[in-house]
N, C-alpha and C positions, 0 to 999 in steps of 0.2 A: 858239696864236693862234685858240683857237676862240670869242674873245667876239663876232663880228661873227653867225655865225651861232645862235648863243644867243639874240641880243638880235633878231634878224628871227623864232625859234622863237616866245621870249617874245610877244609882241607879237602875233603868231598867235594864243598861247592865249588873250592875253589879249582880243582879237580876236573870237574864238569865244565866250569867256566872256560878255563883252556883248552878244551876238547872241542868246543864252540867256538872259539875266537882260531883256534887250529883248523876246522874242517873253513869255518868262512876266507879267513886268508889263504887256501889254498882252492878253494871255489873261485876266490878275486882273480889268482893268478892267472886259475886254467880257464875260464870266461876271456878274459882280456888278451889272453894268449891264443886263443883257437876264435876268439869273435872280436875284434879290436874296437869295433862299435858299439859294441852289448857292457856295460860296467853293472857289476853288481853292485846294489845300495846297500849299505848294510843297515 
């Protein structure tokens, strides 16, 4: 009976995951917006 704490795991990573793909796309933005030459790699 370990799927209750699997799916609260999951959910964290996936949690964390957007938190990362949210701070990067708004680094993308404000790089490309304030240095038009400078693109962040991700």
């Amino acid at each position: 009976m370990n799927k209750p704490t699997f799916t609260i795991q999951d959910s964290m990573q996936r949690k964390i995951k957007y938190e990362n793909y949210k701070f990067i796309f708004e680094n993308n933005i404000y790089v490309k917006f304030h240095h038009p030459t400078k693109h962040v790699i991700i």
